[in-house]
C-alpha positions, 0 to 999 in steps of 0.5 A, spaced: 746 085 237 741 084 232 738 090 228 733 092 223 731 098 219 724 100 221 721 106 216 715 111 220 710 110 213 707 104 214 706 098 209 712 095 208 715 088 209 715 088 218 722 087 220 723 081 226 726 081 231 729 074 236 729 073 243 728 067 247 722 066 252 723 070 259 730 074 257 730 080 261 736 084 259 737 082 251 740 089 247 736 089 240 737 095 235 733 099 231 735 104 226 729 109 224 729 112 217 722 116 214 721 115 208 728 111 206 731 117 208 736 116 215 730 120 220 734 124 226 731 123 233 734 130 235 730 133 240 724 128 240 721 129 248 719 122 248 721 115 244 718 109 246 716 101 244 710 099 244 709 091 245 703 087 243 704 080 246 701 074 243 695 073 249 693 081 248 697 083 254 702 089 252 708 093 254 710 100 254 718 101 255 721 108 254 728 108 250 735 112 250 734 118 246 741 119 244 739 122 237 742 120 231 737 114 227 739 110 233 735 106 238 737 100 242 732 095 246 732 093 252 728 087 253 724 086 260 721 079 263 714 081 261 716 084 254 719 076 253 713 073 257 710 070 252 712 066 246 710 067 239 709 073 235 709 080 239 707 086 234 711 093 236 711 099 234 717 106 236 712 112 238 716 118 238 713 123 242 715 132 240 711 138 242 704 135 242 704 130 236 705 123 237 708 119 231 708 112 230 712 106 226 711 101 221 709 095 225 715 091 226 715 084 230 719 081 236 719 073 235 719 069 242 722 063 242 719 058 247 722 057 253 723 048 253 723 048 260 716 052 261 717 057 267 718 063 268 713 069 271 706 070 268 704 075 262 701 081 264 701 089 262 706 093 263 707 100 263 714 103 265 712 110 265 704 109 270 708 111 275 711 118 272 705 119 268 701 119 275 707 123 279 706 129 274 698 129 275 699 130 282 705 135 281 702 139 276 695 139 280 699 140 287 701 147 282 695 149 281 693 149 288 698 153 291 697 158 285 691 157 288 693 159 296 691 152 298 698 150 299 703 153 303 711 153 303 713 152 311 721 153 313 719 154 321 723 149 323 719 149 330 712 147 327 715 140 327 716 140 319 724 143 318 725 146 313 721 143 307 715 142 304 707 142 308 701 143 304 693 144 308 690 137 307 684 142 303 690 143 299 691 135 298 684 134 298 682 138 292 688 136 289 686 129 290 679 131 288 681 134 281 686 127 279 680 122 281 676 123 275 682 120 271 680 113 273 675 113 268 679 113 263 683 108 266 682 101 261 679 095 265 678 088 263 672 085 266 673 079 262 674 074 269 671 078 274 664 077 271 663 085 272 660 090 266 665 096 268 670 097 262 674 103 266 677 104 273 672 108 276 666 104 274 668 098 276 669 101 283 662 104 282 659 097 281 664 093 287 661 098 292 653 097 289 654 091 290 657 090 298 651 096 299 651 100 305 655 098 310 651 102 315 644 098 314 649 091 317 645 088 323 652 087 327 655 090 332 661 091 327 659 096 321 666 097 319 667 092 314 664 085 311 669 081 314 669 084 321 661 083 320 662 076 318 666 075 324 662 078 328 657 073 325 661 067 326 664 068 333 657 068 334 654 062 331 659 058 335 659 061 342 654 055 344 648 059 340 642 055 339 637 056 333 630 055 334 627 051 328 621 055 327 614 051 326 610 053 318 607 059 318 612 063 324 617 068 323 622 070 327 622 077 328 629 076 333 631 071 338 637 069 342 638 062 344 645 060 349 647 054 352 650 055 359 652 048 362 646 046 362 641 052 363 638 054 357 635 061 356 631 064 350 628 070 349 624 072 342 619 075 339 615 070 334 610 073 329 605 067 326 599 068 320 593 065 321 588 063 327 591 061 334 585 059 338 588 054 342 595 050 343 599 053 336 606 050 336 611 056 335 618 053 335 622 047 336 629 047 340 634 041 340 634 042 349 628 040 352 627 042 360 628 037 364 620 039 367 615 037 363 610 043 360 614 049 362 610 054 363 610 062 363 607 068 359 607 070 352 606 078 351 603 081 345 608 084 342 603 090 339 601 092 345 605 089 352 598 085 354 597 078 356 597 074 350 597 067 353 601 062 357 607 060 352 609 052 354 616 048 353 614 041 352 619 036 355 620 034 347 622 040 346 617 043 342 614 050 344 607 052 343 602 058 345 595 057 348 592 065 347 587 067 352 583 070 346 584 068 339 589 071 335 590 072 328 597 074 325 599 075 332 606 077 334 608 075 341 615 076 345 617 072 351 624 070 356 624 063 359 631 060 363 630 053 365 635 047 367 635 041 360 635 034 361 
């Protein structure tokens, strides 16, 4: 096993470390002094390694504190991941302070073959950090009356452990404001968020307000866009709208050969004789179809609406109009 001597006052000559690219399990030895003086890791609550891999990615790895001056890494596959020059530092944690090494170096080999897994992050102790959080605030909260202890083996629960959801709720509540102090790199999704809760905050400013979805489905983008796309291919036909017309709705399907449309159209400017709405790519197999069109504004006969054999549809209006809306139904047979 290789070892190195690695002094907790910073300046000296770094001490290097080998192993080659993707070990996972290599035992590499570390001997603390203080000083030049052996330094005794009796009683130190946490000692750990801290790795800063040639791509910026970092690692932290909790140690074997067995006291003595003595510590022994065990290197893991994202520890190994990149090859090059990875710069590490001991942390000796102990009644609040944390101290910190000289930097020492881990010099990865290249693997030759250039496999393996991609380099990422890696903290090992996340997980018991965030553990600790929601035993601590679970505490709290029944110090609190909020959870409650339930050995009734008939309510369902046997003998254990049943909190109140307000209990869970605010201790949920209390634990979610350590999201912004969660680090975020938003260097490849293009987001200005630096921390977790903000990059949270922008994806949701940017999906918007899901309750202001047309569609019938409001529960999520992708059940909307679904609900879009079904129909958009069960036999839908869009209308292509003339120059200055809107469509404020409509609702175009295809039966065979039985056509019915239902819209309601909006046009600017003036409309004292035939004025082209839309075209539709079914014409009826009639010539000049014919029914009435409604203003829209007050249910009043607007005009006759035609459907001409070609396809298009225009409105002749019964007096002129101006910034007209008009709705209308038709079902006709097509060629």
């Amino acid at each position: 096993m290789q070892i190195i001597n690695v002094d907790l006052v910073p300046g000296k000559v770094m001490p290097i470390l080998h192993a080659s690219q993707f070990d996972k399990g290599r035992s590499l030895g570390v001997k603390l002094y203080n000083g030049g003086a052996v330094y005794d890791l009796t009683g130190a609550e946490v000692v750990s390694v801290s790795v800063r891999k040639p791509d910026g990615n970092i690692v932290t790895e909790t140690l074997t504190n067995a006291g003595g001056n003595s510590l022994e890494i065990i290197t893991t596959e994202q520890m190994t991941a990149c090859a090059g020059a990875s710069l590490c530092e001991i942390k000796i944690e102990d009644s609040g302070d944390v101290i910190g090494s000289a930097n020492f170096v881990l010099e990865v080999e290249e693997d030759p073959l250039d496999g393996g897994i991609a380099s990422q992050s890696e903290i090992d102790n996340l997980a018991t950090q965030v553990a600790g959080l929601v035993a601590t605030e679970v505490e709290n909260q029944y110090d609190s009356g909020n959870v409650i202890f339930d050995n009734d083996p008939t309510t369902g629960h046997g003998v254990g452990y049943a909190v109140t959801s307000e209990g869970v709720k605010n201790a949920i509540d209390a634990i979610a404001p350590a999201a912004s102090s969660v680090s975020y790199d938003n260097t490849g999704s293009g987001m200005t968020a630096t921390n977790a809760q903000d990059a949270i905050d922008e994806l949701d400013t940017e999906v918007g307000d899901l309750s202001q979805l047309t569609t019938t489905d409001k529960s999520s983008l992708v059940g909307a866009v679904n609900e879009v796309n079904t129909k958009a291919t069960s036999g839908a036909i869009p209308l292509q709208v003339a120059q200055g017309v809107t469509i404020a709705y409509s609702s175009v399907s295809k039966n065979d050969k039985l056509v019915t449309i239902t819209a309601e159209v909006r046009f600017s400017g003036s409309a004292n004789a035939w004025t082209n709405l839309a075209t539709i790519a079914y014409p009826p197999k009639v010539v000049q179809l014919s029914v009435p069109a409604v203003n829209s504004a007050n249910g009043s006969l607007m005009g006759i609406l035609q459907v001409q054999n070609s396809g298009n549809i225009r409105i002749y209006p019964t007096t002129a109009q101006t910034n007209g809306a008009c709705a209308f139904s038709i079902s006709y047979l097509t060629a």
